[in-house]
C-alpha positions in Angstrom: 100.3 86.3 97.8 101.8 89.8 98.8 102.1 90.1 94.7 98.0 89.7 94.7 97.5 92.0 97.8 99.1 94.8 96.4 97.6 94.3 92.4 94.5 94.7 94.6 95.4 97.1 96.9 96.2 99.1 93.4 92.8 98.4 92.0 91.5 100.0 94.9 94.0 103.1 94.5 92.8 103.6 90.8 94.6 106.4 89.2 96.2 107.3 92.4 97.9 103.9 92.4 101.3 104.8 90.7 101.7 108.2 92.6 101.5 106.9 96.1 103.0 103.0 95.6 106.2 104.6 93.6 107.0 107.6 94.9 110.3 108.0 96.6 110.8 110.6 98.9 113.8 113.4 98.5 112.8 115.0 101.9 113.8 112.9 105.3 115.8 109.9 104.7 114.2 107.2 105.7 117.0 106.0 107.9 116.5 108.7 110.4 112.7 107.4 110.7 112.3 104.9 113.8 110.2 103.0 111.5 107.3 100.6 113.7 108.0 96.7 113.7 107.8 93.7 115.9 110.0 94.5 118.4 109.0 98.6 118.4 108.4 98.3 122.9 111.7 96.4 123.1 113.5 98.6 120.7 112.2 102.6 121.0 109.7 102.4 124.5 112.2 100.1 126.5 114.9 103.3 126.8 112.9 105.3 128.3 111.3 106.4 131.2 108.1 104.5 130.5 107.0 101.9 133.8 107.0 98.3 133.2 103.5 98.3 133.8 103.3 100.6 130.8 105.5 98.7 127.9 103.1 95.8 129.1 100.2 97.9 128.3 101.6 99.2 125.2 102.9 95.5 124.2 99.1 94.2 124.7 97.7 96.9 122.0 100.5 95.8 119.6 99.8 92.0 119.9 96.2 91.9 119.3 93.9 92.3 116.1 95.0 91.4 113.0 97.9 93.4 112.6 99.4 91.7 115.7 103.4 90.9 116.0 103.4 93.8 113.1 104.0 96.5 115.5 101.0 98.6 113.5 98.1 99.2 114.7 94.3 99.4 114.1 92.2 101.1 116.3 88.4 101.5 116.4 87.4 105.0 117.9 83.6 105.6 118.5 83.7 109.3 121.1 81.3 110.7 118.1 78.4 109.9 120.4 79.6 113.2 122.1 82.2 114.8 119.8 79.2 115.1 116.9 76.2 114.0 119.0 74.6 110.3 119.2 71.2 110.7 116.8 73.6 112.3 114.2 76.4 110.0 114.6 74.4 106.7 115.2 71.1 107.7 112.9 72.5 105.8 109.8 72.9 102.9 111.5 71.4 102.7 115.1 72.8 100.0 116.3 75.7 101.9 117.7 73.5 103.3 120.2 73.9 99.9 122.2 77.8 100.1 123.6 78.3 96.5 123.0 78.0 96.7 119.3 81.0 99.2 119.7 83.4 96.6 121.0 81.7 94.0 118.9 82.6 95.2 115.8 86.0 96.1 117.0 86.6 92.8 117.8 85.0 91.6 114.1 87.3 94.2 112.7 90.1 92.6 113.9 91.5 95.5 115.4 94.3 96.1 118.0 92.2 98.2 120.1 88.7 100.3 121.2 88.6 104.1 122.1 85.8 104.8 123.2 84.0 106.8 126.3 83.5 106.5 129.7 80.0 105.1 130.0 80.6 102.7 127.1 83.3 100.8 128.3 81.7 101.1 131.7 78.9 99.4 130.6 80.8 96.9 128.6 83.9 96.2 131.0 83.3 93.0 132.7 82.3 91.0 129.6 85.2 92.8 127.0 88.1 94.4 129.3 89.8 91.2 128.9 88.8 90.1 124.5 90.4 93.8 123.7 92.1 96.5 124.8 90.4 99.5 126.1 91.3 102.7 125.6 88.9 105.2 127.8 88.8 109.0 126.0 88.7 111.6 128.8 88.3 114.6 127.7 85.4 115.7 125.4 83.4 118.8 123.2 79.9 118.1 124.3 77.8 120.4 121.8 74.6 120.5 123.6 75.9 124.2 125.4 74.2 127.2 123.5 76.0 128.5 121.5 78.4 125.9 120.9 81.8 126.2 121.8 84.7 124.2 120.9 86.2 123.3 124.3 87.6 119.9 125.7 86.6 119.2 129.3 87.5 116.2 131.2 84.8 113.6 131.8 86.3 111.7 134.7 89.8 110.4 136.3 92.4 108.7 135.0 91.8 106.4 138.0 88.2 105.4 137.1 89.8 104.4 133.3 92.5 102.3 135.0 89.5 100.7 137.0 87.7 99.9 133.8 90.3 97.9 133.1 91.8 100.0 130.1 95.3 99.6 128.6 95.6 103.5 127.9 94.0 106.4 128.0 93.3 109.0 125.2 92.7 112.5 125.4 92.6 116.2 122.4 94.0 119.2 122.9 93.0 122.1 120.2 96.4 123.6 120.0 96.0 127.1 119.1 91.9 127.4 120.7 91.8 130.1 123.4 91.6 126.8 126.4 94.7 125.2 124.5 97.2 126.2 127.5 94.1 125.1 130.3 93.9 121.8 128.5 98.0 121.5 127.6 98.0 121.8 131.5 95.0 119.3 132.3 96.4 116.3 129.6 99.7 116.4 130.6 98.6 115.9 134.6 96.7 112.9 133.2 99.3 111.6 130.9 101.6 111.6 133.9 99.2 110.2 136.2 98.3 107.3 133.3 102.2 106.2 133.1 102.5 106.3 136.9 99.3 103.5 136.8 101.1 102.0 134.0 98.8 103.0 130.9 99.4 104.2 127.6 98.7 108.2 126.4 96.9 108.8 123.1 96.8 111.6 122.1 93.9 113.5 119.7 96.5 116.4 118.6 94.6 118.8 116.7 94.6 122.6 115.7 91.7 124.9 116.2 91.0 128.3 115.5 89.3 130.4 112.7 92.6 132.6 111.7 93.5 129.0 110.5 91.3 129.4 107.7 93.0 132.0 105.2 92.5 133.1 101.8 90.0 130.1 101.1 92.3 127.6 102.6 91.8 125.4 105.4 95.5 125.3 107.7 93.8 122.7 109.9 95.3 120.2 108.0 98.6 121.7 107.1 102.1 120.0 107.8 103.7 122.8 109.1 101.2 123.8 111.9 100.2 119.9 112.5 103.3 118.6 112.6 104.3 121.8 115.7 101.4 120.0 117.4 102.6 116.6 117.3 105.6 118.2 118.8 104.0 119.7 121.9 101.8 116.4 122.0 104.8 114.4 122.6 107.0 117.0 125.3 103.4 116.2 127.2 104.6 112.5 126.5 101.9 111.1 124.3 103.0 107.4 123.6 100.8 107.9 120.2 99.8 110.8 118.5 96.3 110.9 116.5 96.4 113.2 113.8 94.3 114.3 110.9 96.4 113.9 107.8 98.5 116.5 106.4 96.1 118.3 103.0 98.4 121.5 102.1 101.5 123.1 103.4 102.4 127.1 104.1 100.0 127.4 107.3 102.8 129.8 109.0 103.5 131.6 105.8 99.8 132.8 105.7 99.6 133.8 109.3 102.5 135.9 108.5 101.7 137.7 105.5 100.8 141.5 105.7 101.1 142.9 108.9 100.4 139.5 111.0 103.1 137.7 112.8 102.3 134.4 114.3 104.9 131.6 115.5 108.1 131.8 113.9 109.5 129.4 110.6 112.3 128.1 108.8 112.4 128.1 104.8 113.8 124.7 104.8 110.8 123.5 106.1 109.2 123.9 102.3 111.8 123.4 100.4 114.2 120.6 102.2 112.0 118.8 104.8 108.7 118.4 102.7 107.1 118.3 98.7 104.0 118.9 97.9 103.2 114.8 97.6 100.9 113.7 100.3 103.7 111.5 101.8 106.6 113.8 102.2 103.8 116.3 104.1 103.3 113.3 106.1 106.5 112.5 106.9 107.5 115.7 108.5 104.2 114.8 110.8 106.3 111.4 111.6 109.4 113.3 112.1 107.7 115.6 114.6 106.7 112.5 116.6 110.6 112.4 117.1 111.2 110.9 114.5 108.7 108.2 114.6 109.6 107.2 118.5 106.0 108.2 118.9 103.9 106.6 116.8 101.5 108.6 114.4 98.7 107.2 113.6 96.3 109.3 111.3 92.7 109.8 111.4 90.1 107.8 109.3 87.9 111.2 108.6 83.9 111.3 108.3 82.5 109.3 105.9 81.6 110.4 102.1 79.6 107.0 101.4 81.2 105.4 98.3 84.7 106.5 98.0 84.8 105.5 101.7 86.9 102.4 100.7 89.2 104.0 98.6 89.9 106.7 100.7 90.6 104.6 103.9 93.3 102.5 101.7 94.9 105.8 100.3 95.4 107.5 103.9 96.6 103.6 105.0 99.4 103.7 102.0 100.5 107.6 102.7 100.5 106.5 106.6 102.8 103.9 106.2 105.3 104.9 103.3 105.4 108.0 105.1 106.5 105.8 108.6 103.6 105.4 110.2 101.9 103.3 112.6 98.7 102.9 111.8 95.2 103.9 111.0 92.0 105.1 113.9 89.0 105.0 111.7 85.6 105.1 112.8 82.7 106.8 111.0 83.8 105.1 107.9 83.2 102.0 109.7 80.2 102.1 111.9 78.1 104.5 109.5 77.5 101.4 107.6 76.2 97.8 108.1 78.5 95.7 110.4 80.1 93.4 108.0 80.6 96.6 105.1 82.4 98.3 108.4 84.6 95.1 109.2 85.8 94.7 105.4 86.8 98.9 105.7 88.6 97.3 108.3 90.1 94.8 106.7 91.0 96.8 103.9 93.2 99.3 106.0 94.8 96.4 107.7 95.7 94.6 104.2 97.8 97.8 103.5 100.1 97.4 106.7 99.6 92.9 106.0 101.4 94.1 102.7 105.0 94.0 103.3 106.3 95.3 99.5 104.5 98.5 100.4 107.1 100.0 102.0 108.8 103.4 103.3 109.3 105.8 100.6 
């Protein structure tokens, strides 16, 4: 059966297929990766200074969906309703304009858990608080200020998510914006506060500002300046980090070229600690979530229509050979019919099912 799931799991991977399912990685040995598994609460979260109340929380995310008992997880996020507005998030398929839909085809999916906002799970909370785990995001970018800005504000209390009956709460910081230290200051107040009621932190960890963008090349998404943020994302104590996965490398190099100086670096960072393969750059995101204590689960990105499928299953296979936990993909899914979105679902959670895809 696992022989099957990964010949198809391959056919899906095309040309890519040999490159990701073989490579072995010459950067971080995998033995120093605390690697997600059944017993990840008992084993990682139970030494440390997480409540009771908490591991329960955490535990309740990691039994459900179909990746349940695996200790991966799955997680449906719909916040694009503000992120990216509702009419251009929700026009291809409007549907998603009614909140229940949202947790409906998180549950279809058979996924561990729904992020979503505020007034959704509001709406929804006596009929699904109890069918799947919540997890309330409260902080947002509304884009309806002229100009717009790129600034996360929070939307209400950590208390009013608790109330909703929500396992955890999830928040983003833009490390590097000009509000990063306001909001580095607001998250960690409500991360603390989240623990204290016994809820899980999520954490959307990602890098904003236009000097990222040098010489034609987007550093959003490089290793060296994501995987820094995972690191401040987890000294806030972020159970789970979010992150966009790692494209390119070098983000520190070109902020110090010339006469710029920005941060400070390490050669060994290129040339011991990461390759240029998509699953060594990953990796060093892992080992910035101390070493995989926290778990990093990487984002799903906006959907490209056909090559959606294919691209969920290859961020899926560089997530978990990397040591991963796990997948949050949403436009991918709900920018589509219901079933099509449940069998992008599926598809993801067939990678972590698959156990001879392994660490690299």
């Amino acid at each position: 059966m696992a022989k099957q799931a990964k010949q198809s799991i391959s056919k899906i991977l095309g040309k890519d297929a040999k490159f990701l399912l073989d490579h072995k990685s010459k950067t971080i040995p995998t033995n120093q990766i605390h690697t997600p598994g059944p017993d990840f609460v008992d084993r990682v979260f139970a030494q440390s200074n997480r409540t009771p109340q908490t591991l329960r929380s955490l535990q309740a995310m990691f039994d459900r969906g179909r990746l349940g008992g695996t200790g991966f997880l799955s997680i449906l996020p719909i916040d694009q309703g503000i992120e990216h507005s509702a009419g251009a998030s929700f026009a291809k398929n409007p549907i998603y304009f009614d909140p229940e839909n949202i947790v409906k085809l998180a549950i279809e999916g058979g996924c561990n858990a729904v992020a979503t906002t505020y007034g959704v799970l509001a709406m929804m909370s006596r009929s699904y608080a109890h069918k799947i785990p919540f997890i309330v995001k409260i902080n947002h970018n509304e884009l309806l200020t002229y100009p717009n800005k790129h600034d996360q504000i929070m939307f209400g209390t950590v208390e009013e998510a608790w109330n909703l009956g929500a396992v955890a709460v999830g928040a983003t910081i833009y490390f590097g914006s000009d509000n990063s230290t306001r909001q580095i200051q607001e998250v960690a107040a409500a991360f603390e506060r989240a623990h204290e009621l016994g809820m899980a932190t999520i954490l959307w960890c990602y890098i904003r500002n236009n000097a990222f963008k040098q010489g034609g090349k987007d550093y959003h998404v490089s290793a060296d300046l994501t995987g820094q943020a995972n690191h401040l994302g987890v000294t806030i104590q972020a159970d789970i980090i979010k992150q966009k996965l790692a494209e390119n490398n070098g983000g520190y190099k070109a902020l110090n070229t010339g006469g710029s100086s920005y941060g400070k670096l390490d050669e060994r960072i290129y040339t011991h600690l990461t390759s240029d393969h998509p699953i060594d750059l990953c990796r060093y995101q892992v080992a910035n979530c101390y070493m995989g204590r926290a778990g990093l689960i990487n984002s799903g990105g906006e959907s490209k229509g056909a090559s959606d499928l294919a691209d969920a299953v290859r961020t899926a296979v560089i997530n978990k050979r990397a040591g991963g936990m796990g997948l949050i993909s949403g436009r991918k899914a709900f920018q589509r019919p219901m079933k099509e979105g449940v069998e992008i679902l599926n598809a993801i959670q067939d990678v972590y099912l698959d156990e001879s895809i392994d660490l690299a």
